[in-house]
C-alpha positions, 0 to 999 in steps of 0.5 A: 500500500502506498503511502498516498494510499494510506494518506487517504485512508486516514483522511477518510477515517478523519471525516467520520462521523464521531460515533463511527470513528469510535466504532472503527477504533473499537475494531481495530482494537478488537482485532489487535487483541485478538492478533496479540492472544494468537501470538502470545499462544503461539509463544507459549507453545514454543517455550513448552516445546523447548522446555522453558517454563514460568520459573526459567523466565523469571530466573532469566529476568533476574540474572539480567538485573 
């Protein structure tokens, strides 16, 4: 997409009406969310593959501090 393209797009979402601005920023949230949860298994799911557990990560985190 170019950058025109997406110049447009946001000029268009800035002349919405108020309440449709607010609905299009609650689905793009929606959506977002949704994106992170799918990751965040997704990463879960490779740390149990490889063995790393809650307390790992914690221990990590300390050694760095």
């Amino acid at each position: 997409m170019s950058e025109a393209a997406v110049q447009e797009i946001l000029e268009r979402i800035d002349s919405l009406p108020e309440a449709d601005r607010l609905l299009l920023e609650q689905r793009l949230a929606e959506r977002g969310e949704a994106e992170w949860q799918r990751e965040a298994e997704a990463a879960r799911a490779e740390a149990a593959r490889r063995g790393i557990d809650q307390s790992a990560i914690d221990r990590a985190v300390e050694e760095v501090r």
